[in-house]
C-alpha positions in Angstrom: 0.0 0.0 0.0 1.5 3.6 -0.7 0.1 6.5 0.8 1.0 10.5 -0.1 -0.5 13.6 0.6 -0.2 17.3 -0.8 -1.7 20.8 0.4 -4.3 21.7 -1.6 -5.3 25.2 -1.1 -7.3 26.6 2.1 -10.7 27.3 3.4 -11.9 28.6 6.5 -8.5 29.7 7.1 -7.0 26.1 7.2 -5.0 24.0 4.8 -6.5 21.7 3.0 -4.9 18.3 2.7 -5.8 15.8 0.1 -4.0 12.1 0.9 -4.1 9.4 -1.9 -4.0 5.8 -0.9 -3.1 3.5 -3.6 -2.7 -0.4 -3.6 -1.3 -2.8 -5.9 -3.8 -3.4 -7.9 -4.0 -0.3 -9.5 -6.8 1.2 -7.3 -6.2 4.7 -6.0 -8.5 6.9 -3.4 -7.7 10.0 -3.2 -9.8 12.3 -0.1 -9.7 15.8 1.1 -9.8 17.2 4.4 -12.5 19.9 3.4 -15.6 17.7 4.0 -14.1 14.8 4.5 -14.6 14.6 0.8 -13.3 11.4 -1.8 -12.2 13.9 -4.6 -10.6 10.6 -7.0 -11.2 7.0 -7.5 -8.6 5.9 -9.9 -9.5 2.2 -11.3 -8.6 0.4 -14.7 -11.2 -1.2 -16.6 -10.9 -5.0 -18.4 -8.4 -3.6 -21.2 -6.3 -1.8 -18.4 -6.8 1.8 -18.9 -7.3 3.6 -15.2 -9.7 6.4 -15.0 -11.6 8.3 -12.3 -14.7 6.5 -11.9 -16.4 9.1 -9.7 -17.8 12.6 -10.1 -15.3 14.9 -9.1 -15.0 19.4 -9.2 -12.0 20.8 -10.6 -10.7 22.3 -8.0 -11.1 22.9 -4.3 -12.7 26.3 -4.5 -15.7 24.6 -6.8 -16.2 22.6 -3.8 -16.4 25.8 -1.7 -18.3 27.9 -3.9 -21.3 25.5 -6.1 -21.3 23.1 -2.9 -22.4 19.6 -5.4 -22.0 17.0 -2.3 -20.1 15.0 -4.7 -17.9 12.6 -2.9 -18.8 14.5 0.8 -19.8 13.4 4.2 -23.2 14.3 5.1 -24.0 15.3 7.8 -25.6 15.9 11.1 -28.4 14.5 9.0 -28.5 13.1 5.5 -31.7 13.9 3.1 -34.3 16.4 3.7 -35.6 17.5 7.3 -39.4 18.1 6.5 -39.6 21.8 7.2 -36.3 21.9 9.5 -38.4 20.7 12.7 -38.5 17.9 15.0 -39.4 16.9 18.7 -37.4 15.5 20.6 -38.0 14.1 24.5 -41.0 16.6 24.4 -38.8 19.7 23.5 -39.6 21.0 19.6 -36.4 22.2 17.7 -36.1 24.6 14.9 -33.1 23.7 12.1 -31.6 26.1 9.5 -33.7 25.3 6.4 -31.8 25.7 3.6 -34.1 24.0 0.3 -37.6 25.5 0.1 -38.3 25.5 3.9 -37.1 22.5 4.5 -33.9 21.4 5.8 -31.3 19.4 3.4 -28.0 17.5 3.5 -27.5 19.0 7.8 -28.4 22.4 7.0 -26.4 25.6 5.3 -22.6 24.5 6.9 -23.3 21.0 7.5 -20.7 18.6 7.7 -19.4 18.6 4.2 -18.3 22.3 5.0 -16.0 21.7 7.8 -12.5 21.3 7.3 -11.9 18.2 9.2 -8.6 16.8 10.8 -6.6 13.5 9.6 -4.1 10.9 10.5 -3.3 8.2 8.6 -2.5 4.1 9.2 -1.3 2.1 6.9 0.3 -1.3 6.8 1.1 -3.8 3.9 -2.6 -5.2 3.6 -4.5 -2.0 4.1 -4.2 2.0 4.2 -6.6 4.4 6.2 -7.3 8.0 6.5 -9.0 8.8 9.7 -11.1 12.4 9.8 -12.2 14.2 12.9 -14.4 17.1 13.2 -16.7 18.9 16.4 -20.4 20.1 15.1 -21.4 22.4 17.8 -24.0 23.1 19.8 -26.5 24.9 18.2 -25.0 24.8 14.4 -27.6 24.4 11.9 -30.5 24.2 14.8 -29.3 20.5 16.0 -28.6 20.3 20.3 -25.5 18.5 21.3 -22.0 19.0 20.7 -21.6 16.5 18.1 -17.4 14.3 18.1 -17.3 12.4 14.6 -15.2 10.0 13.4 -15.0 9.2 9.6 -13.0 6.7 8.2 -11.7 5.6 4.6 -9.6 2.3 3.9 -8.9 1.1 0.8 -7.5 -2.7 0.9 -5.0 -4.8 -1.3 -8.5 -6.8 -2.2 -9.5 -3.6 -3.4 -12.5 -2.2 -1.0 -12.9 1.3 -0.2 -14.5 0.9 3.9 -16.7 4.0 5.1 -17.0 3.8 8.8 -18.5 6.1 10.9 -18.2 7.0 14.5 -19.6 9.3 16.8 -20.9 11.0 20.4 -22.6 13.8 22.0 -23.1 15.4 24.9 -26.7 16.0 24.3 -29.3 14.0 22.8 -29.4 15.0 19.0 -30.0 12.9 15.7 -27.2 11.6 13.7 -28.0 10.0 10.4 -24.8 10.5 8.2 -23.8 9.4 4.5 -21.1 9.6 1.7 -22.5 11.4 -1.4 -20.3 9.3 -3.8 -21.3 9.8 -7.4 -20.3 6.5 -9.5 -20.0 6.5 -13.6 -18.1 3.5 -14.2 -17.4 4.2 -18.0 -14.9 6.3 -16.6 -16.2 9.0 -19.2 -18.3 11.6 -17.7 -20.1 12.5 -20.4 -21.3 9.2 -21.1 -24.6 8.8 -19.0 -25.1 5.8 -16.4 -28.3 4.9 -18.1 -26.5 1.5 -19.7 -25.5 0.5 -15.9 -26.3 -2.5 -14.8 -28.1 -2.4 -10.9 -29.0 -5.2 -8.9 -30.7 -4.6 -5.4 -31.5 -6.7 -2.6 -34.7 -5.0 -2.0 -38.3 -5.3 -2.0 -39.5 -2.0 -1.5 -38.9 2.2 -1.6 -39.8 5.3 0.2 -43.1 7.2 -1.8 -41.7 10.5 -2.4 -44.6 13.7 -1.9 -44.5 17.4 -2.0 -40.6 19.0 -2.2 -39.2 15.2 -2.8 -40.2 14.5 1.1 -41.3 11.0 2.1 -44.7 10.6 2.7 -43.7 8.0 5.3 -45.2 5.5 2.9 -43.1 2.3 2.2 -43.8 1.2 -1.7 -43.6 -2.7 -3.0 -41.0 -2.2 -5.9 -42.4 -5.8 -7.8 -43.6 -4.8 -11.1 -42.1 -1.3 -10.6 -38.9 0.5 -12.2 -37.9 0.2 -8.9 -37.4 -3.7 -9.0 -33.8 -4.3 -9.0 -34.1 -7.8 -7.5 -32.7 -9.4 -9.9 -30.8 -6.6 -12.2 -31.6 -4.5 -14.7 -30.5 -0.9 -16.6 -31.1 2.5 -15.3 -32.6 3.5 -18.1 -35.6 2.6 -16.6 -36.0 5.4 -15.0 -35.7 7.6 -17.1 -38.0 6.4 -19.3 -40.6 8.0 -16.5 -43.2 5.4 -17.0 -44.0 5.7 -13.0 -45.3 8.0 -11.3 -42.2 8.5 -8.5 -39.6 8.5 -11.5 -41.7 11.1 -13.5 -41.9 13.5 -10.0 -38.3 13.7 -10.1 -36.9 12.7 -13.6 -35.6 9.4 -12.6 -34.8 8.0 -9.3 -33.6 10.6 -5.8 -35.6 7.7 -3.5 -34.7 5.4 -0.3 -34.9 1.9 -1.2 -35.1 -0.2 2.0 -32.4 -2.6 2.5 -33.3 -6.5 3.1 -30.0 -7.8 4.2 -28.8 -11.4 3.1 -25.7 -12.4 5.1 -22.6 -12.9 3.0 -24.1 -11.5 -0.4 -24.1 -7.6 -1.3 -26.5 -5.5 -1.1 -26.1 -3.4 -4.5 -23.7 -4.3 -7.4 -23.4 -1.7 -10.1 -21.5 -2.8 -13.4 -20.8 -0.7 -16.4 -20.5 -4.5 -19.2 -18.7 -2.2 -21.9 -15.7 -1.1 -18.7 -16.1 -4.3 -17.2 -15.9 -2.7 -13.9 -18.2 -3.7 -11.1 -18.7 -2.1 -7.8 -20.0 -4.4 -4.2 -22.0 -2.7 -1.6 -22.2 -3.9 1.7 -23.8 -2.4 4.3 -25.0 -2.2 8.1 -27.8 0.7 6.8 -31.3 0.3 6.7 -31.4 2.3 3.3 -29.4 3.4 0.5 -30.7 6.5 -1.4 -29.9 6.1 -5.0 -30.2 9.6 -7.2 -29.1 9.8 -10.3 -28.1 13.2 -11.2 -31.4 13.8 -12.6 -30.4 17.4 -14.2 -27.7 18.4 -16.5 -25.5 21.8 -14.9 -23.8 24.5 -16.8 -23.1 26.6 -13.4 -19.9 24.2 -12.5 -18.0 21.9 -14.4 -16.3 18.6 -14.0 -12.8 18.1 -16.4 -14.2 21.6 -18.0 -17.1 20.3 -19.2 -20.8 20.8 -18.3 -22.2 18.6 -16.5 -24.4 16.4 -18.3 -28.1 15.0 -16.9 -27.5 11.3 -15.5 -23.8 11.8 -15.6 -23.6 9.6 -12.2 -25.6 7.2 -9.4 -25.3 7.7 -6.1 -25.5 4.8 -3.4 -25.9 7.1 -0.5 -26.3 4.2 2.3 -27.8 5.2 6.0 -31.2 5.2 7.9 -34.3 6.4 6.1 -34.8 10.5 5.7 -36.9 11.6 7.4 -36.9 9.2 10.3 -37.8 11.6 13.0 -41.2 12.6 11.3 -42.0 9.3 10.0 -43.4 6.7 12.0 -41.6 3.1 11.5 -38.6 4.9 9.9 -36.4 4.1 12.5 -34.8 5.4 15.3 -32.2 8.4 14.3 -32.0 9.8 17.9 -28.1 9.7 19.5 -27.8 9.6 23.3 -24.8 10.8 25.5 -24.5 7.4 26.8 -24.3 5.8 23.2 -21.9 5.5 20.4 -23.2 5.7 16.9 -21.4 3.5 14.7 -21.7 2.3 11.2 -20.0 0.9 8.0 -20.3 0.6 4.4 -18.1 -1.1 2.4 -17.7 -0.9 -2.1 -16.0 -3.6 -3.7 -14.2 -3.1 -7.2 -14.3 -5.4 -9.6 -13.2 -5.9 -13.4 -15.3 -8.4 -15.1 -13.7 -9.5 -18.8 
């Protein structure tokens, strides 16, 4: 495993670090200590030519200034906070709304804004960057003084591990994600629509006014949104549902139905031959697929197209705290939340 790092730049009046972790089979992760942020996934496809495989700005003040998610830790809470409140232990709390009086991704300086700290670990099998950050009291409405621990491992077996750590000293809701964007042509201005998804699930979250849950859990059987046993994206956009007409394809929470020892999601792009594993502890994984084209930022200087990449944003459902049977999101001072997500890469011939 090799590991180097470089200053990027600053924000907030701190240096920005991005560290690379590379093993030997030609896999490279590169992350950024502004967001906590994977800004490169470098991976070769079945004829051996490497490309980024993720969605990525083109340079560290794009991340600052158009704020995309892509490749950030989300955070306190992932997905949309239906109009920034909640109750909690009897007491109501008002968040920072910051999409159409609601509150999205943690609010207007959530998580992916901080500049977080890093060490690295590394031995012959494995190579980690570990990022620390404080959320505190009060930011973006949440209670609690909020420790997190994020960290990334790649592996020589080729597996980028996402876990997650974290305490307060109030009782607050924690319900993080990584906004990873995947396009595994390698070619961002080739659409995902030819990817190949299988999904071990049986049903998704009804999306209703300002792309909220209604708190309604959908059978996906007979849907677009039956994945059980693979199938294209295009299906989605081909809008022939209601839910992928409301939003142009899919931006839902597909609930998770674990099978021990198989993944939960595989994503393949046939013509690359690469393939990418999920595993997961999560309840959900939010899968969006870039559902508009941009001209305001750019990835590589180009535009960036609609559908230029899928996102397998794995954690509890949105919501939770205003939808009944959603889960429980709520993090105690005398708890530790803790979670993992692991993506496998793959090259099939």
């Amino acid at each position: 495993m090799k590991v180097s790092e470089v200053i990027i730049g600053q924000a907030h009046g701190k240096n920005v670090v991005a560290y690379t972790l590379t093993n030997p089979n030609g896999i490279s992760l590169t992350a950024m200590t502004y967001g906590a942020t994977i800004t490169e996934l470098l991976m070769p496809d079945k004829n051996g030519k490497t490309e980024n495989v993720i969605l990525a700005m083109d340079s560290l003040d794009d991340y600052v200034t158009h704020r995309p998610y892509y490749g950030a830790t989300i955070g306190r809470i992932a997905g949309r906070i239906t109009k920034g409140t909640f109750d909690l232990d009897g007491i109501a709390h008002q968040l920072v709304v910051n999409e159409g009086g609601n509150q999205l991704h943690g609010g207007p300086t959530g998580l992916d804004t901080h500049v977080w700290d890093a060490e690295i670990q590394a031995s012959a099998d494995e190579a980690s960057i570990h990022f620390t950050t404080t959320d505190a009291d009060g930011a973006n409405g949440y209670p609690g003084t909020l420790s997190v621990t994020v960290s990334y491992t790649l592996t020589a077996d080729s597996e980028w591990k996402v876990t997650y750590r974290a305490t307060t000293d109030q009782a607050t809701l924690f319900n993080p994600t990584n906004h990873v964007y995947f396009n595994l042509s390698g070619d961002i201005n080739k659409p995902i629509l030819q990817h190949d998804l299988q999904l071990n699930s049986a049903a998704f979250a009804e999306l209703g006014e300002g792309n909220l849950p209604t708190g309604a859990l959908l059978p996906a059987e007979g849907t677009p949104f039956d994945f059980h046993n693979g199938g294209k994206l295009a299906v989605a956009a081909e809008q022939s549902h209601p839910q992928t007409q409301k939003v142009a394809g899919f931006d839902h929470p597909f609930l998770l139905q674990h099978d021990d020892g198989n993944p939960d999601a595989i994503l393949s792009d046939a013509e690359s031959g690469r393939t990418v594993k999920m595993y997961t502890d999560q309840d959900c994984v939010v899968i969006y697929m870039h559902n508009a084209a941009i001209d305001k930022h750019t990835i590589a200087g180009s535009p960036v197209i609609q559908y230029a990449g899928i996102t397998l944003e794995t954690q509890a459902l949105p919501d939770a705290i205003n939808q009944e049977g959603f889960g429980d999101i709520t993090l105690r001072p005398d708890e530790v939340y803790s979670a993992k997500t692991i993506y496998k890469f793959e090259i099939q011939d």
